[in-house]
N, CA, C and O atoms as a GROMACS GRO file, in nm:
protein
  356
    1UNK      N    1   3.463   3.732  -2.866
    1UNK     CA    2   3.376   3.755  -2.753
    1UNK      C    3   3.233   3.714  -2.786
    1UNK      O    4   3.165   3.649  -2.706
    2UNK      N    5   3.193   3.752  -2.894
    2UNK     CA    6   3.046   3.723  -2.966
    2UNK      C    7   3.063   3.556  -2.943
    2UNK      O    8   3.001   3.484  -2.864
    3UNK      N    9   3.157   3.524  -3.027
    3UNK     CA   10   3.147   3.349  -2.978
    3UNK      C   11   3.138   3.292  -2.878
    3UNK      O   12   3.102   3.174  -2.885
    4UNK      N   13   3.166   3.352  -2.744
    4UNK     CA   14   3.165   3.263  -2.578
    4UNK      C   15   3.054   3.370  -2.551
    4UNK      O   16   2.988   3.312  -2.465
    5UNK      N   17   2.996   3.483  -2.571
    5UNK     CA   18   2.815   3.448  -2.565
    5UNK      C   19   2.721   3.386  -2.627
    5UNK      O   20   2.612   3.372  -2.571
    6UNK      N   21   2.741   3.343  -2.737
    6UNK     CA   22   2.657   3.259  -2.822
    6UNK      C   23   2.723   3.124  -2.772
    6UNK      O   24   2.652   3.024  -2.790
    7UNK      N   25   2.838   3.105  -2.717
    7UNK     CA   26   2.793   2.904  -2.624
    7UNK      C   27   2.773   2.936  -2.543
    7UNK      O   28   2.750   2.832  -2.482
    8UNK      N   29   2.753   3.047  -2.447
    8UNK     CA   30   2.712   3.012  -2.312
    8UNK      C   31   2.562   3.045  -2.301
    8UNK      O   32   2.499   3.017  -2.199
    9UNK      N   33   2.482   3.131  -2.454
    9UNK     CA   34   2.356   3.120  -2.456
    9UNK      C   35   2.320   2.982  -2.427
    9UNK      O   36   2.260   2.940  -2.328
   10UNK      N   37   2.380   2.898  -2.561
   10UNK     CA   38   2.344   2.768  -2.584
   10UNK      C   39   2.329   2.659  -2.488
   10UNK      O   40   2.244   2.571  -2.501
   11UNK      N   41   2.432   2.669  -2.369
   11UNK     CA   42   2.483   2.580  -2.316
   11UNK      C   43   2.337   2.616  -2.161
   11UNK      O   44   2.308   2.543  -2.066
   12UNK      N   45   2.289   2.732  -2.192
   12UNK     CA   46   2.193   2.803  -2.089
   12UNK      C   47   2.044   2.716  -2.155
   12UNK      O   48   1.944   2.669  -2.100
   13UNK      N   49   2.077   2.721  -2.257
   13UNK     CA   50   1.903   2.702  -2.315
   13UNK      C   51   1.935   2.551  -2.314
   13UNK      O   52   1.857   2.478  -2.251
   14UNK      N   53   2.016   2.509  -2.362
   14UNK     CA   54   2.040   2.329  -2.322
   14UNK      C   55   2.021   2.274  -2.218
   14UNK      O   56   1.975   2.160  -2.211
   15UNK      N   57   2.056   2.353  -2.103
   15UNK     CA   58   2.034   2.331  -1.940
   15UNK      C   59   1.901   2.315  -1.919
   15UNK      O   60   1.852   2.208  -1.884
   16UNK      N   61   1.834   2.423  -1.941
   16UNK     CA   62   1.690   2.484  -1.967
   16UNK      C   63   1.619   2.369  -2.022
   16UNK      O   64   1.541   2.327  -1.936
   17UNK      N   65   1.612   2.297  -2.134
   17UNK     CA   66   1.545   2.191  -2.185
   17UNK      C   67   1.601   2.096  -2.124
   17UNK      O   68   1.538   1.997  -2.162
   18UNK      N   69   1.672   2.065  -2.060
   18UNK     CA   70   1.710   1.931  -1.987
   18UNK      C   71   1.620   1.938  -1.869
   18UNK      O   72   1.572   1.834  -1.823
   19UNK      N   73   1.586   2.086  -1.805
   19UNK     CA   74   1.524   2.104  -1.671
   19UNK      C   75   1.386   2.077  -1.690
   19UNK      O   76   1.337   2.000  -1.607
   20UNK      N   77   1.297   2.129  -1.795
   20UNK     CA   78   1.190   2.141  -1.807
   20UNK      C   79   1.142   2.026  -1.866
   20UNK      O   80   1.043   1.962  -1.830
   21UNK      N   81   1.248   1.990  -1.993
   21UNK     CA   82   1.148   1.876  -2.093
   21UNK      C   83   1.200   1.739  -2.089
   21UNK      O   84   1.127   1.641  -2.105
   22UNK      N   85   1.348   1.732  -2.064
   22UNK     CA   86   1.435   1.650  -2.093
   22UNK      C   87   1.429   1.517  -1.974
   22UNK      O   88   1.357   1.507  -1.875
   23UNK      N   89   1.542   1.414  -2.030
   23UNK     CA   90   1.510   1.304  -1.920
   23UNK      C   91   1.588   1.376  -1.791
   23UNK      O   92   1.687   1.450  -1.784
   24UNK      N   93   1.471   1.304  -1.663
   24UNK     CA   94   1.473   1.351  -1.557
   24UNK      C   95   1.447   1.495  -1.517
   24UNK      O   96   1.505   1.569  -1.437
   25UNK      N   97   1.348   1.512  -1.593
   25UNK     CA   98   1.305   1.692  -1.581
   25UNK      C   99   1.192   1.668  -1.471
   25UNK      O  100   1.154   1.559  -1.430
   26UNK      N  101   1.137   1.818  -1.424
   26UNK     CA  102   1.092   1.794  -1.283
   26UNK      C  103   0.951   1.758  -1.315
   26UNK      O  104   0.902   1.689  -1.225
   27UNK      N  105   0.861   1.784  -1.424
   27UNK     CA  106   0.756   1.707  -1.416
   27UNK      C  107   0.758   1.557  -1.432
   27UNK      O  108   0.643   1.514  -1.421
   28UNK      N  109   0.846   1.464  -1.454
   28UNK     CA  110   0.874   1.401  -1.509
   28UNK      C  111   0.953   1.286  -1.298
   28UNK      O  112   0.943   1.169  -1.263
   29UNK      N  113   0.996   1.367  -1.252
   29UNK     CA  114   0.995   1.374  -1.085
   29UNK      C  115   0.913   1.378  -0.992
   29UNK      O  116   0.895   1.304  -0.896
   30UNK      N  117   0.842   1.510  -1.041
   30UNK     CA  118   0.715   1.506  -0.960
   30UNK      C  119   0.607   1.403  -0.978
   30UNK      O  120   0.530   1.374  -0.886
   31UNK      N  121   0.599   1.316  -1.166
   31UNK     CA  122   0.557   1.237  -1.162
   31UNK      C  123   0.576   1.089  -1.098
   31UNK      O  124   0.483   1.010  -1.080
   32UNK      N  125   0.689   1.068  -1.072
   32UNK     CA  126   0.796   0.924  -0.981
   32UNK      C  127   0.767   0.958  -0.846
   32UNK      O  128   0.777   0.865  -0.766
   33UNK      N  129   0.730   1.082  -0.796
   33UNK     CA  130   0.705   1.087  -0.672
   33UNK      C  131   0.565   1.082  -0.653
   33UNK      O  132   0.515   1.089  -0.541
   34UNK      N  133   0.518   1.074  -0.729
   34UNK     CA  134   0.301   1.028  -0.691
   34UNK      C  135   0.329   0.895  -0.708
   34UNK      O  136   0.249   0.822  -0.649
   35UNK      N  137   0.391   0.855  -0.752
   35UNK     CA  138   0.358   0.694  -0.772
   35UNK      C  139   0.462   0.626  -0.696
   35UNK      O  140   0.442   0.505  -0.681
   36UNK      N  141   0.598   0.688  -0.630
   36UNK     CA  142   0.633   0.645  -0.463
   36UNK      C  143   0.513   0.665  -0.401
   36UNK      O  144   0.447   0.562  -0.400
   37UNK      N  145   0.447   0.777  -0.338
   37UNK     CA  146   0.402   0.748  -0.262
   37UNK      C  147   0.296   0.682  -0.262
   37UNK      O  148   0.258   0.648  -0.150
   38UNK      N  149   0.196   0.632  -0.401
   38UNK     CA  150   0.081   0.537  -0.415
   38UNK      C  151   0.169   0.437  -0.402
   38UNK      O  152   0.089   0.379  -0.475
   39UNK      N  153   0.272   0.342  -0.377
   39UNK     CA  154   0.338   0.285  -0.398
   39UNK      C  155   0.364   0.204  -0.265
   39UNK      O  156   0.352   0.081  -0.259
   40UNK      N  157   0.409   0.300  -0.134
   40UNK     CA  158   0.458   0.329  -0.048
   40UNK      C  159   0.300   0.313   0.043
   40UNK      O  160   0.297   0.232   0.136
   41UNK      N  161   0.170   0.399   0.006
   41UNK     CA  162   0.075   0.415   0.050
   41UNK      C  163   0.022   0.191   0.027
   41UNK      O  164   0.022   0.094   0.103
   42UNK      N  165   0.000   0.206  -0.068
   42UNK     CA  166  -0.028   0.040  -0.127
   42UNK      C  167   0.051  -0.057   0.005
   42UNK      O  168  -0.010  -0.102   0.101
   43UNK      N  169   0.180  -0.071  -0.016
   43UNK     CA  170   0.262  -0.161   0.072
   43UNK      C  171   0.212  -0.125   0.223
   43UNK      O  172   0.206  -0.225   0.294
   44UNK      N  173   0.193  -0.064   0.255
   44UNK     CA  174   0.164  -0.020   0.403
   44UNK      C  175   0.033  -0.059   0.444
   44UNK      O  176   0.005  -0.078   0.562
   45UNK      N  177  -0.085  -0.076   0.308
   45UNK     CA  178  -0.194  -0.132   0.353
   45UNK      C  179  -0.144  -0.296   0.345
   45UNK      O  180  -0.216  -0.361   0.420
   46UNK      N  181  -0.093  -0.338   0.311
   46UNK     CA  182  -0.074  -0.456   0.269
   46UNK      C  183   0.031  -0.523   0.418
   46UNK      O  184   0.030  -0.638   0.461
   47UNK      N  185   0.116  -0.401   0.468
   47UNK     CA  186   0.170  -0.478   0.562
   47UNK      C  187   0.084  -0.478   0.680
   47UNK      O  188   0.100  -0.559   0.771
   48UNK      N  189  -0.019  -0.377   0.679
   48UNK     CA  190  -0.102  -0.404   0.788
   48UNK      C  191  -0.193  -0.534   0.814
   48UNK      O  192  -0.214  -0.593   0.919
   49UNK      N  193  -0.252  -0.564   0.648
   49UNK     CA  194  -0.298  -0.673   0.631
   49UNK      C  195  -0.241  -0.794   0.688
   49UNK      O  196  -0.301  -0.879   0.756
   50UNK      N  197  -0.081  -0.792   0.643
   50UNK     CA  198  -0.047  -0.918   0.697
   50UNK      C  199  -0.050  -0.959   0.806
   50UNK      O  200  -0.068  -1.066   0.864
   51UNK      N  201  -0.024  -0.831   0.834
   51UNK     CA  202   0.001  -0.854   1.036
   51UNK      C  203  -0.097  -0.864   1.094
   51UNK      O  204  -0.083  -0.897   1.212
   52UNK      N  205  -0.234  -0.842   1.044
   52UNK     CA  206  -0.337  -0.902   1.088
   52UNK      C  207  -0.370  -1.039   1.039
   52UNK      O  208  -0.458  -1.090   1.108
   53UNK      N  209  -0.335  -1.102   0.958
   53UNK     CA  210  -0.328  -1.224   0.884
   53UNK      C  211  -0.208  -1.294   0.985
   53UNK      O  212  -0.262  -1.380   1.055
   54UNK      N  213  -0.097  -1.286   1.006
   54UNK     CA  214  -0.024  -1.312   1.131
   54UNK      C  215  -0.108  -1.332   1.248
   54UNK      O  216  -0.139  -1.446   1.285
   55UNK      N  217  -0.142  -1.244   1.298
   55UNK     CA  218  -0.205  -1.205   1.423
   55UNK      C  219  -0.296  -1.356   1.467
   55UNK      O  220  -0.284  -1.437   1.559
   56UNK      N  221  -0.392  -1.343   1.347
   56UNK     CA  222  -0.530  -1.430   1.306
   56UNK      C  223  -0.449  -1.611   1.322
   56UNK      O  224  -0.489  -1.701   1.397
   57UNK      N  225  -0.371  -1.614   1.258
   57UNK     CA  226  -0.300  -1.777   1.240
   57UNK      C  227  -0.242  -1.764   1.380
   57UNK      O  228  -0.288  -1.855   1.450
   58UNK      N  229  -0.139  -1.665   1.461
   58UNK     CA  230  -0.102  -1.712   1.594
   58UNK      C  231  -0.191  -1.767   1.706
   58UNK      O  232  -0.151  -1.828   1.805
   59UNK      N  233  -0.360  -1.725   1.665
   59UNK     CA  234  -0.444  -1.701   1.757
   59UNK      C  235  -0.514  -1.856   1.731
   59UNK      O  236  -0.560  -1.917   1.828
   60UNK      N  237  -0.520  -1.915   1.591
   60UNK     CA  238  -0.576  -2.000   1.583
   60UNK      C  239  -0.459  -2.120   1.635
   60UNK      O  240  -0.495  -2.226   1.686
   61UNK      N  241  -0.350  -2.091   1.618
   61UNK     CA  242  -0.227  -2.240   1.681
   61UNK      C  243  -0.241  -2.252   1.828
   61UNK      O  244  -0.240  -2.359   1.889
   62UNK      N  245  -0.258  -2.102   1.897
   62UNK     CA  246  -0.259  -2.117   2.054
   62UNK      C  247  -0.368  -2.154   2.124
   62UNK      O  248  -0.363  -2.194   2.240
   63UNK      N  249  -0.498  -2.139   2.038
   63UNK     CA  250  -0.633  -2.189   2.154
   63UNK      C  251  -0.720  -2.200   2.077
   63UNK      O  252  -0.715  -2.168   1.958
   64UNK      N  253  -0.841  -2.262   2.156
   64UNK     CA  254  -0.935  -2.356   2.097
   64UNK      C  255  -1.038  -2.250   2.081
   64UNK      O  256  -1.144  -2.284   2.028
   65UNK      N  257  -1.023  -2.111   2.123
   65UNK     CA  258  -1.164  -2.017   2.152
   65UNK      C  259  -1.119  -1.991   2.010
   65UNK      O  260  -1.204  -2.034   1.932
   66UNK      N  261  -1.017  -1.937   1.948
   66UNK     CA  262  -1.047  -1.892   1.792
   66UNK      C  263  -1.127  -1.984   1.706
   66UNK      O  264  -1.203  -1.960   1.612
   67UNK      N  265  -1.088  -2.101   1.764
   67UNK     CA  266  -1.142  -2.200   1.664
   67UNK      C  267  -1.320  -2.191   1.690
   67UNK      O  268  -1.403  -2.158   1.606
   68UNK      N  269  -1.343  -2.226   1.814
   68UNK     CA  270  -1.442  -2.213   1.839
   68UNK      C  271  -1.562  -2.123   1.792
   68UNK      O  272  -1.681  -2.138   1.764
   69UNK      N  273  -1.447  -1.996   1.802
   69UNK     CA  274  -1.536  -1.847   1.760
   69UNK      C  275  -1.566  -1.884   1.585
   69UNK      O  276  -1.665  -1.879   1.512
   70UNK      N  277  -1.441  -1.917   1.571
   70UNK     CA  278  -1.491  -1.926   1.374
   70UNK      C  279  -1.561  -2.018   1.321
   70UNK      O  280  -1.598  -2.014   1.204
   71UNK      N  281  -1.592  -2.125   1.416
   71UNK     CA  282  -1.703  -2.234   1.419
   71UNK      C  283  -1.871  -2.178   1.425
   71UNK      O  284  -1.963  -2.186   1.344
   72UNK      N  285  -1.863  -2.129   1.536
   72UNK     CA  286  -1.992  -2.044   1.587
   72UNK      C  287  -2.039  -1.964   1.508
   72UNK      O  288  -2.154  -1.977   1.466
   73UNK      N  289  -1.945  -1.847   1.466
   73UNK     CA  290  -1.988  -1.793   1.350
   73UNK      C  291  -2.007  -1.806   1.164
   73UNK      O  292  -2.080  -1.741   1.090
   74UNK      N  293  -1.931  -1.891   1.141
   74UNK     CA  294  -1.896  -1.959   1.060
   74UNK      C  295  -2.022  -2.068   0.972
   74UNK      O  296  -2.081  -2.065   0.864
   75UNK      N  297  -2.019  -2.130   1.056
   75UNK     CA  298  -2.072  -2.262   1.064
   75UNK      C  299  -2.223  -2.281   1.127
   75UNK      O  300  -2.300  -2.374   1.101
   76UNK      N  301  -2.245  -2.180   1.209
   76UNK     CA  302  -2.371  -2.221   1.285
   76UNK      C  303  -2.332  -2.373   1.422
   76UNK      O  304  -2.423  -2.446   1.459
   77UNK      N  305  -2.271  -2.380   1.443
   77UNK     CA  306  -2.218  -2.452   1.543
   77UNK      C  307  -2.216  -2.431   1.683
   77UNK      O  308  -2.143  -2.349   1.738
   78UNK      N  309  -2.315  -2.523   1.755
   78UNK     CA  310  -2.297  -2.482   1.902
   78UNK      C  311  -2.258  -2.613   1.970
   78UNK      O  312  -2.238  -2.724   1.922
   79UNK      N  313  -2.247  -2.551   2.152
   79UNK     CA  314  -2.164  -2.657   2.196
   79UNK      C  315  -2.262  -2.730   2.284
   79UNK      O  316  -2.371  -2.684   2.316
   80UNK      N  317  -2.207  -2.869   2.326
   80UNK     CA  318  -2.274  -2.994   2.366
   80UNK      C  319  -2.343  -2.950   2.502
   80UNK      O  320  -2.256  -2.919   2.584
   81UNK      N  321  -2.462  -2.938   2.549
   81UNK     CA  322  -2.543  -2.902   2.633
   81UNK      C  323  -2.632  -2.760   2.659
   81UNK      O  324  -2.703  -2.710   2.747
   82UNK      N  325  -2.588  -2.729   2.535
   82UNK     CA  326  -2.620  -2.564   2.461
   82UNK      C  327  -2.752  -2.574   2.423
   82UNK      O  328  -2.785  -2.672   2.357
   83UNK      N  329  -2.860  -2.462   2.463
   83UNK     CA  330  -2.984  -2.461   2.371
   83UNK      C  331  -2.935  -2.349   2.231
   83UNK      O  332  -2.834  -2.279   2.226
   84UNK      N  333  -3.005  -2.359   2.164
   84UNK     CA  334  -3.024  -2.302   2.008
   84UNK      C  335  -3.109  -2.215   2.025
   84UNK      O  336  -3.199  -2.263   2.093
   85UNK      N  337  -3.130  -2.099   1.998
   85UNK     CA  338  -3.276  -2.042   1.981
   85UNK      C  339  -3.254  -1.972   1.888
   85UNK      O  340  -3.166  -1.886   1.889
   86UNK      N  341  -3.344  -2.003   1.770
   86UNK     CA  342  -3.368  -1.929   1.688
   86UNK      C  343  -3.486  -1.821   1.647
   86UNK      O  344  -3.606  -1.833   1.625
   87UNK      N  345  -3.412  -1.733   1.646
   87UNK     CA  346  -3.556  -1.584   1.695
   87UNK      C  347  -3.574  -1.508   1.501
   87UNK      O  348  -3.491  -1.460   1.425
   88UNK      N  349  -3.685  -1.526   1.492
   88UNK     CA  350  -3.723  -1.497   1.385
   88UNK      C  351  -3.776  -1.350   1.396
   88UNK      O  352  -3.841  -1.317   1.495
   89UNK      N  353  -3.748  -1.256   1.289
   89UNK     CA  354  -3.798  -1.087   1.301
   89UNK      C  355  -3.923  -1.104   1.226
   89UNK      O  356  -3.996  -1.007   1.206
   0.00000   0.00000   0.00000
């Protein structure tokens, strides 16, 4: 009897260090889950990016005002019968 409490101590405190220290222990989880979600957080700025990077190229294939606009601002570029004024502070 002494012998099947002394393995099922063992087999308790083995559990025990697998939970706390061992591979896949929960600090060790809780750490994989900060860095899903920096992970998760990262990709999501990035898909927003694109889709504004999308957005930006559909706008420049369909019309001449994107182009225009990124000329104007861009470039200093105005159009043919246009005055200029340049206002100094």
């Amino acid at each position: 009897m002494k012998i099947l409490v002394v393995i099922i101590l063992l087999l308790i405190s083995h559990f025990q260090y697998r939970i706390w220290l061992g591979d896949g222990s929960i600090a060790q989880i809780d750490a994989y889950q900060l860095r899903l979600d920096d992970l998760k957080k990262e990709a999501e700025e990035k898909r927003q990016r694109n889709e504004a990077l999308y957005a930006e190229v559909l706008d420049l294939r369909k019309g001449q005002e994107a182009i225009e606009e990124r000329a104007r601002d861009e470039l200093g570029m105005i159009k043919e019968d246009e005055t200029f004024f340049h206002v100094l502070e």
